[in-house]
C-alpha positions as CSV (number, residue, x, y, z in Angstrom):
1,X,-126.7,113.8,52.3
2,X,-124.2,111.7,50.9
3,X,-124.3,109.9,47.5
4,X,-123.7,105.8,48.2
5,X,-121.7,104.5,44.1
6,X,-121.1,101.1,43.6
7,X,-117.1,100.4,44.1
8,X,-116.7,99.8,40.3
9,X,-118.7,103.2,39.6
10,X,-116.4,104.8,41.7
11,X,-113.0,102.9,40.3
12,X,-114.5,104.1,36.8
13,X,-114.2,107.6,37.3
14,X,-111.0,107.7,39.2
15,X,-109.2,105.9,36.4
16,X,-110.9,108.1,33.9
17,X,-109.4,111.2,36.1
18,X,-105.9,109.7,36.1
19,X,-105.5,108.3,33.0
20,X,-104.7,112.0,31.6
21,X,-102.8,113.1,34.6
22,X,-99.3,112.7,33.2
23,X,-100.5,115.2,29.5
24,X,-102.0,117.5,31.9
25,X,-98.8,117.7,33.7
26,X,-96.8,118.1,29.8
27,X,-98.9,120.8,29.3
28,X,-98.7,122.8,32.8
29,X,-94.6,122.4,31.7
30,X,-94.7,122.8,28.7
31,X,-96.7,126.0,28.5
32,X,-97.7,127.7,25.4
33,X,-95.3,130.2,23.5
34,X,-96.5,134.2,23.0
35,X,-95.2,136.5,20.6
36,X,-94.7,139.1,23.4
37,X,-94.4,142.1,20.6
38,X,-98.2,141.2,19.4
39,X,-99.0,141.1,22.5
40,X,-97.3,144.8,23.4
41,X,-99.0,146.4,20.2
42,X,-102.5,144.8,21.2
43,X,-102.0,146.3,24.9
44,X,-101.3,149.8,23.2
45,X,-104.3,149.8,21.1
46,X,-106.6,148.1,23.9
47,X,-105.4,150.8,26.0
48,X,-106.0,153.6,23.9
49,X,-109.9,151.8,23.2
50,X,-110.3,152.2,27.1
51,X,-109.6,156.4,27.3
52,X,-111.6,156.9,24.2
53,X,-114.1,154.7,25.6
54,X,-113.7,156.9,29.3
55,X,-113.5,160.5,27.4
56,X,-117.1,159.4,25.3
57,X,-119.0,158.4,28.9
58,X,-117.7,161.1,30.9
59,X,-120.3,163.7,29.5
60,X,-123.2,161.4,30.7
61,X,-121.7,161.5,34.0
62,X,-119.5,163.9,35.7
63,X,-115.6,164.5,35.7
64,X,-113.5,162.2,37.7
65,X,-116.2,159.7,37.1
66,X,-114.9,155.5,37.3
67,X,-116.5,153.7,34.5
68,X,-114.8,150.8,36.4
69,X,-116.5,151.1,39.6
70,X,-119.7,149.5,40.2
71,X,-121.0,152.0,43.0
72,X,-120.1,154.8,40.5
73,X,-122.0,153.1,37.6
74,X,-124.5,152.2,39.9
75,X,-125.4,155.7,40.9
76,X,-125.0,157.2,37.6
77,X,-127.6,154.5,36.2
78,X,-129.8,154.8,39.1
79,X,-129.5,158.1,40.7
80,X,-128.4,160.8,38.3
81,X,-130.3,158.9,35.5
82,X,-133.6,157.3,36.9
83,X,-132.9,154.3,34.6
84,X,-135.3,151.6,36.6
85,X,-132.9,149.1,38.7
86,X,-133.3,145.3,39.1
87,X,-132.4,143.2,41.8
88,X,-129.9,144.1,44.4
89,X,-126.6,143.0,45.5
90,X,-126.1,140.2,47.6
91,X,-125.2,142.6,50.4
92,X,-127.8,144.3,49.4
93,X,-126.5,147.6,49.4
94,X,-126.8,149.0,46.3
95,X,-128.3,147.4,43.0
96,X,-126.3,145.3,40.4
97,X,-124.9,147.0,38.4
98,X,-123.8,143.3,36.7
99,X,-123.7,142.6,32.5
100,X,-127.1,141.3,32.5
101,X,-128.8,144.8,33.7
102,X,-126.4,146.5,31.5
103,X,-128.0,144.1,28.4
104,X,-131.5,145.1,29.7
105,X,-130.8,148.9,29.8
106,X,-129.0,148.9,26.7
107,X,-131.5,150.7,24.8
108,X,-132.7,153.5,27.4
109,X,-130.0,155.1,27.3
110,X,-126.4,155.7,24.8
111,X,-124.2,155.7,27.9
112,X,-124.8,151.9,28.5
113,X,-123.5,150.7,25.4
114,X,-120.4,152.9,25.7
115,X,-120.1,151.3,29.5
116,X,-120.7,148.0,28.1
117,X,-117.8,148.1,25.5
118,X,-115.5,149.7,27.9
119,X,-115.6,147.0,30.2
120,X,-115.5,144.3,27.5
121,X,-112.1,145.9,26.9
122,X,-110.8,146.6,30.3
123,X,-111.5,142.8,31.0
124,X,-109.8,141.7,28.2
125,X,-106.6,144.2,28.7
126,X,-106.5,143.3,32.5
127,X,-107.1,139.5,32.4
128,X,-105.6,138.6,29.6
129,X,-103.0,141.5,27.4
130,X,-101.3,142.7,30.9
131,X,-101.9,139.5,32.8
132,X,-100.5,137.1,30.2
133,X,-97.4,139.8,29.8
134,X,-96.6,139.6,33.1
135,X,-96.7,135.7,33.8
136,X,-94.4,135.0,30.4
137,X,-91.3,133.1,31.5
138,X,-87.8,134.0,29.9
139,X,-88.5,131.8,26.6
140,X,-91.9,134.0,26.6
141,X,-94.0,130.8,27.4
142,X,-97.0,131.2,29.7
143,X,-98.0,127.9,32.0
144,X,-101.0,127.4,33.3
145,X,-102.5,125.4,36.2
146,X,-104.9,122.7,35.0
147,X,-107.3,121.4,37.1
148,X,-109.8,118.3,36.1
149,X,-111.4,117.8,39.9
150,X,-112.6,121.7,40.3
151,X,-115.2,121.5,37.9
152,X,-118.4,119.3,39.0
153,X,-118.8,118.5,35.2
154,X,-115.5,117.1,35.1
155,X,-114.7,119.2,32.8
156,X,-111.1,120.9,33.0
157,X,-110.6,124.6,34.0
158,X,-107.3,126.4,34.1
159,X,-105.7,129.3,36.0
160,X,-102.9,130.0,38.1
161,X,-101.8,132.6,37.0
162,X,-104.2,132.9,34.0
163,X,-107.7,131.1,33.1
164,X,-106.8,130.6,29.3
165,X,-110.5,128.9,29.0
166,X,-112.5,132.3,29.3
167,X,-110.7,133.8,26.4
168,X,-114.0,134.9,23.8
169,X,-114.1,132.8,21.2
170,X,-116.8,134.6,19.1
171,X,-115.2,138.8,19.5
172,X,-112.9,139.9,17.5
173,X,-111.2,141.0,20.2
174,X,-110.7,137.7,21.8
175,X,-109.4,136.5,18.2
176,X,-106.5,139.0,18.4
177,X,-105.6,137.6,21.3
178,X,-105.5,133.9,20.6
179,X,-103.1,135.7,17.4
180,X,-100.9,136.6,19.8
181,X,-100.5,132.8,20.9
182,X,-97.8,132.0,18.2
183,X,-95.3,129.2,17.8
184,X,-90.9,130.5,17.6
185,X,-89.9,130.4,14.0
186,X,-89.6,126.6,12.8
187,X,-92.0,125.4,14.9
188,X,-95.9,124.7,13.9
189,X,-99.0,124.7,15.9
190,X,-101.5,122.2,15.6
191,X,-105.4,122.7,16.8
192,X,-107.4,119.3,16.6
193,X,-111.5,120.9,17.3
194,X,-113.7,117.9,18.4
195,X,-116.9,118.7,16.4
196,X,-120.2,119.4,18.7
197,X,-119.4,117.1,21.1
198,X,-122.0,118.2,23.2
199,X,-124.5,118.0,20.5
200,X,-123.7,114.6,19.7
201,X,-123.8,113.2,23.4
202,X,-127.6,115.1,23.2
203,X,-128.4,113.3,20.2
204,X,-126.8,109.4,21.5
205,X,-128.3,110.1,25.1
206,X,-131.9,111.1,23.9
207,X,-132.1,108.8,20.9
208,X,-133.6,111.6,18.8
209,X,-134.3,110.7,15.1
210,X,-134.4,113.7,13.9
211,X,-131.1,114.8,15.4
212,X,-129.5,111.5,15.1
213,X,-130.4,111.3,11.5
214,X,-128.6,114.9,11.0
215,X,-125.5,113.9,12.5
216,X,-125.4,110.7,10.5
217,X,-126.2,112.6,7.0
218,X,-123.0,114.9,8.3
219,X,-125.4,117.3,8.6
220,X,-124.8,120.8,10.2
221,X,-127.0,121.1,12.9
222,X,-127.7,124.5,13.4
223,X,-128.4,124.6,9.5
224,X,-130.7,121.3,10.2
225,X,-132.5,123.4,13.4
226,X,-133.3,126.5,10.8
227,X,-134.4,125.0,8.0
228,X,-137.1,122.5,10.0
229,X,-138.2,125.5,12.1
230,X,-138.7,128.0,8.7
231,X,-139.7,125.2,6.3
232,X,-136.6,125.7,4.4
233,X,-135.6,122.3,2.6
234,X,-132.3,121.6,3.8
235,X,-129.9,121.6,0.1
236,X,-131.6,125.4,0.1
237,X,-130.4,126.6,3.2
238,X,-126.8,128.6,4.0
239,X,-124.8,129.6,7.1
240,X,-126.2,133.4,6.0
241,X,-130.1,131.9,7.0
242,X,-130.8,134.6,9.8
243,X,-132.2,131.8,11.7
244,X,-128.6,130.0,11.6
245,X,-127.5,132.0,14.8
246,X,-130.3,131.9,16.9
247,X,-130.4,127.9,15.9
248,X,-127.0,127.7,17.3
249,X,-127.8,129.1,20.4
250,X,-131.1,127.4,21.3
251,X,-129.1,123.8,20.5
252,X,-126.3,124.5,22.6
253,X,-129.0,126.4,25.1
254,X,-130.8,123.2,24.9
255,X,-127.9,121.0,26.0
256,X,-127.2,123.5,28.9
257,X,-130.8,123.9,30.1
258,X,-130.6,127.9,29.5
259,X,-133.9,129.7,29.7
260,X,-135.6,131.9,28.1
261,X,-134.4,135.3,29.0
262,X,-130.7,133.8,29.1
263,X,-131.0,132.9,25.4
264,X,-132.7,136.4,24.5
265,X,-129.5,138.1,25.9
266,X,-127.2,135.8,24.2
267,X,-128.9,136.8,21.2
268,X,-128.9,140.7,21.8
269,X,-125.2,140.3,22.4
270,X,-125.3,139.3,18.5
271,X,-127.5,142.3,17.8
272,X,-130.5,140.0,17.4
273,X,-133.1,141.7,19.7
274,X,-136.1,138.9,20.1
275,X,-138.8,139.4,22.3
276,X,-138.9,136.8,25.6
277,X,-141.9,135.7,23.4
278,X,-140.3,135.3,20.4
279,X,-138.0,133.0,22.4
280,X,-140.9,131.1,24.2
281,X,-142.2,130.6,20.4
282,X,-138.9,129.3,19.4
283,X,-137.8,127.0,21.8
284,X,-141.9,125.3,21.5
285,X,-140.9,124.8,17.7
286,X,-137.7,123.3,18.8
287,X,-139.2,120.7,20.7
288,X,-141.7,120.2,18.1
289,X,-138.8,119.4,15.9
290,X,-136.9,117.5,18.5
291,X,-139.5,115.3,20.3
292,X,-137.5,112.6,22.0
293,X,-135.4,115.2,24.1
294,X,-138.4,116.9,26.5
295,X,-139.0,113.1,27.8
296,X,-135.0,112.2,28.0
297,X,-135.1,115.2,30.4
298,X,-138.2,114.4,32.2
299,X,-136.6,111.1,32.8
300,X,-133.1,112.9,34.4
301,X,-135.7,114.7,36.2
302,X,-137.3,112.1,37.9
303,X,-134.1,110.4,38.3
304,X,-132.8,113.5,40.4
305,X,-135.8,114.0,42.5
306,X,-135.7,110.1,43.8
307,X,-131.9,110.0,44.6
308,X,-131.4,113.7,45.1
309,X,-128.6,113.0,43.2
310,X,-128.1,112.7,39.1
311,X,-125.1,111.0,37.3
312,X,-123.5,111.9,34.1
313,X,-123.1,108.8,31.1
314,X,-119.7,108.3,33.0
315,X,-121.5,107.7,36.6
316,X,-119.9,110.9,37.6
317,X,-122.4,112.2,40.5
318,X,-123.7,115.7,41.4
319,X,-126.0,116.4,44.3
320,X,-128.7,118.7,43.4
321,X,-130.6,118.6,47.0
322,X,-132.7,121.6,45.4
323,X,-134.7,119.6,43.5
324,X,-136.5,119.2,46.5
325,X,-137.2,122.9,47.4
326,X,-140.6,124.1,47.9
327,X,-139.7,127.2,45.9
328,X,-140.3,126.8,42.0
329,X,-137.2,128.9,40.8
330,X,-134.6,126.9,42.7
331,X,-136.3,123.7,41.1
332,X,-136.6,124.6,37.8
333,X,-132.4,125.6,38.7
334,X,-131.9,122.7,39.8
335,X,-134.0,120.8,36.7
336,X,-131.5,122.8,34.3
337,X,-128.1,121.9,36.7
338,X,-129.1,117.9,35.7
339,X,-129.6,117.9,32.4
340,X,-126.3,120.1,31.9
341,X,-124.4,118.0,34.0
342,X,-125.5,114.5,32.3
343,X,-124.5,116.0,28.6
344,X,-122.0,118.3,29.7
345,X,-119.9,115.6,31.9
346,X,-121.0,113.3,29.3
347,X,-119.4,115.0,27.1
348,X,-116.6,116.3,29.0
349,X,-116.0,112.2,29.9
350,X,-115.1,111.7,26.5
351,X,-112.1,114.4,25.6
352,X,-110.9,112.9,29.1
353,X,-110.8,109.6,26.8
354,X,-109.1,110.9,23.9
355,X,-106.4,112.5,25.7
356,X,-105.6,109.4,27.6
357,X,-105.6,107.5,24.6
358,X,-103.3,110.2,22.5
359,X,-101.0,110.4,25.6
360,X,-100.8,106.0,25.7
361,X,-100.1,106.1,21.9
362,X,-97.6,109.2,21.8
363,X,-95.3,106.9,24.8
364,X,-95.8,103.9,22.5
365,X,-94.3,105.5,19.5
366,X,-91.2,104.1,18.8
367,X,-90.4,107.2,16.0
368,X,-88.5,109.9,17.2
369,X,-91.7,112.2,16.3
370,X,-93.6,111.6,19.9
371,X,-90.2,113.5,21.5
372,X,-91.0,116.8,19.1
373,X,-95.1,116.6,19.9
374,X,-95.6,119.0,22.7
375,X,-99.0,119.2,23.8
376,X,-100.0,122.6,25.3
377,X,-103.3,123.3,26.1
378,X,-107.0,121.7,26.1
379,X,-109.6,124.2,26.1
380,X,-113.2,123.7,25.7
381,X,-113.5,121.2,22.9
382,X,-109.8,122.2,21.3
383,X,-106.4,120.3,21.8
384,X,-103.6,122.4,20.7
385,X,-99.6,120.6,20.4
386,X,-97.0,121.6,18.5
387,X,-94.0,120.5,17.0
388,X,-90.9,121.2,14.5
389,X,-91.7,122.6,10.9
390,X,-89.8,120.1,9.3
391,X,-92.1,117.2,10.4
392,X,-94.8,116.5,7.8
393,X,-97.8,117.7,9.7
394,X,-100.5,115.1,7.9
395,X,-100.0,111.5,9.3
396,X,-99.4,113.6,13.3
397,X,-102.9,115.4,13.1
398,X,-104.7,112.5,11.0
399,X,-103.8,110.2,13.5
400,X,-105.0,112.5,16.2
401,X,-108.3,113.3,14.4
402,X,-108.3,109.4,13.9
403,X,-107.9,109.1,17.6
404,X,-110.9,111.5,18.1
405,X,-113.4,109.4,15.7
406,X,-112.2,106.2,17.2
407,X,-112.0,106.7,20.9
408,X,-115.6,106.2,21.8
409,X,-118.6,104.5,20.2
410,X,-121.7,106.8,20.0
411,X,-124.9,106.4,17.9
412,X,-123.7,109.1,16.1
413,X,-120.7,109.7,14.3
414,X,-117.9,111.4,16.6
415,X,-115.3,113.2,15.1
416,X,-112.7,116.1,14.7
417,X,-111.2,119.1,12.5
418,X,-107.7,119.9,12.4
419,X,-105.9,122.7,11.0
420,X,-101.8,123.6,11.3
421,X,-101.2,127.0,11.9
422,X,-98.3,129.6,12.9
423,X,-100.7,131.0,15.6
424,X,-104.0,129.1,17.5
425,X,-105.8,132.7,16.1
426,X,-105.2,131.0,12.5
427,X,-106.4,127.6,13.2
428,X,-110.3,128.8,13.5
């Protein structure tokens, strides 16, 4: 099958694609500066977590045992400890031994959170402490390949040599790392966060008024989820609400069709251990709240199943043939993939904006600042640049955060926080 756009449709998002061709290219060359001796100390001390990590599992298993391995973890799990197994590989060998059954086992046995941990770090030494030491070039600046047509979203990914998105955001492992990304002395780092974006595209696409009112009122969101879900008035309610973090997760679960047993593991990974129930019971009082998004889906829905085909709020297309399947799962799969991809490219169609905008403006600058801005990264909703210490850092990241609120009209409020910093760690 192939999707049929109108000329203009298909002019639209090519220009929105090329428009930030030239910053993505900066960026690639540009490269962002390490402090290689932060980076040396963390590989030490992630290395040492990984033997204390393989000396605590070794007396669950046996000597010589690979907590790396998956057929090794897989027979410990499911031979030598009769722990019940899930689905098997896609060679269907052996059973997965993959993060999610590790989640669900977590509690039958103490080896699995010790097998969990240790591969949380051996990920983060391998892909990112050793990896990013060994692609630094001789001014300790690692580049990265940027890519904005790999991703059906449109939204960018990097790698080549490494994928600087996937960094964790929430561990405080991952923050150590993003530490070690550190401007040379006399330089400063600037980290310009577009607010919720995806939130806010929920709210303008669905026409919500509860949302839409939130984001108006400058409302937090998540705070605004818990307090109409617990009856809390809003002025009475904090960030410490225990129904803060699971609010978080069901709005951004929302705006990426996650289901129920994805959000309970998301939660576990916080330590909040919900029943699938609880969850079920959660996300009805969500809609309850929220009552204008269930038919905005319905209608991407129906949208998909008579084209085959749904388009983001930029005309972006994805095919989605499995809307048509006779089997429920790969439906309701493909049910989730179109409401993601309509607020996700929707979205991810807008930072496109801004950094074609901030790239016009920074060549139109007639100042010699636009020759000191180096931009370096964009990572999920984060732009990072830096420049010299000596430039006043106030009127560069208020016209970037002006450029941010500006760019594009929503029914709701669009904007960013900025912060300077010595390191992107700092920024957050």
């Amino acid at each position: 099958m192939t999707i049929q756009l109108p000329g203009p449709q298909i002019e639209k998002i090519f220009r929105l694609d090329c428009a930030i061709l030239a910053m993505l290219a900066a960026m690639e060359t540009n490269g962002v500066h390490v402090d290689t001796a932060q980076l040396k100390t963390l590989d030490i001390a992630l290395q040492g977590e990984i033997d204390q990590f393989r000396f605590q599992i070794t007396p669950h298993a046996w000597t010589g045992f690979n907590p790396g391995s998956p057929d090794q973890v897989a027979e410990l799990l499911f031979g030598t400890l009769h722990l019940q197994p899930g689905k098997k590989t896609s060679s269907g060998v052996r059973y997965t031994t993959d993060d999610k059954t590790l989640e669900r086992l977590k509690h039958d046995h103490p080896v699995i959170p010790l097998l969990q941990e240790f591969r949380e770090v051996s990920k983060l030494h391998g892909t990112f402490v050793t990896g990013i030491l060994a692609a630094l070039d001789s001014e300790s600046r690692v580049h990265t390949s940027l890519r904005h047509a790999s991703v059906v979203s449109g939204r960018l990914s990097s790698g080549d040599p490494i994928n600087l998105q996937t960094i964790p955001t929430e561990s405080e492992r991952g923050k150590l790392i993003r530490l070690a990304f550190r401007v040379k002395d006399g330089m400063q780092m600037g980290v310009a966060d577009l607010s919720q974006i995806e939130l806010r595209v929920l709210a303008d696409f669905t026409h919500d008024p509860v949302m839409v009112d939130a984001f108006k009122q400058g409302q937090d969101l998540h705070l605004k989820t818990a307090a109409e879900i617990s009856g809390t008035p809003y002025s009475q309610i904090t960030k410490a609400h225990p129904l803060r973090y699971p609010s978080k997760r069901f709005n951004f679960g929302m705006a990426y069709g996650i289901s129920d047993e994805g959000l309970k593991d998301q939660l576990a990974m916080q330590g909040i251990v919900w029943t699938v129930e609880e969850v079920a019971k959660f996300r009805k009082e969500w809609f309850r709240v929220y009552q204008q998004v269930r038919p905005a889906m319905e209608v991407v829905w129906a949208y998909t199943r008579r084209h085959g085909y749904v388009v983001d709020t930029w005309g972006r297309p994805r095919r989605l043939p499995g809307i048509w399947s006779d089997s429920p799962r790969i439906r309701s799969e493909s049910e989730r993939q179109a409401f993601n991809h309509v607020i996700q490219g929707g979205a991810a169609g807008i930072i496109k904006k801004i950094m074609a905008r901030l790239w016009q403006e920074t060549e139109a600058m007639e100042n010699k600042v636009r020759t000191f801005i180096l931009w370096l990264l964009q990572v999920h909703d984060e732009l990072l640049f830096e420049m010299p210490a000596c430039i006043d850092p106030k009127p560069v990241m208020g016209w970037v955060l002006d450029v941010m609120r500006t760019t594009v009209e929503l029914s709701v409020p669009v904007f960013g926080d900025g912060k300077m910093a010595m390191a992107w760690g700092e920024a957050k």
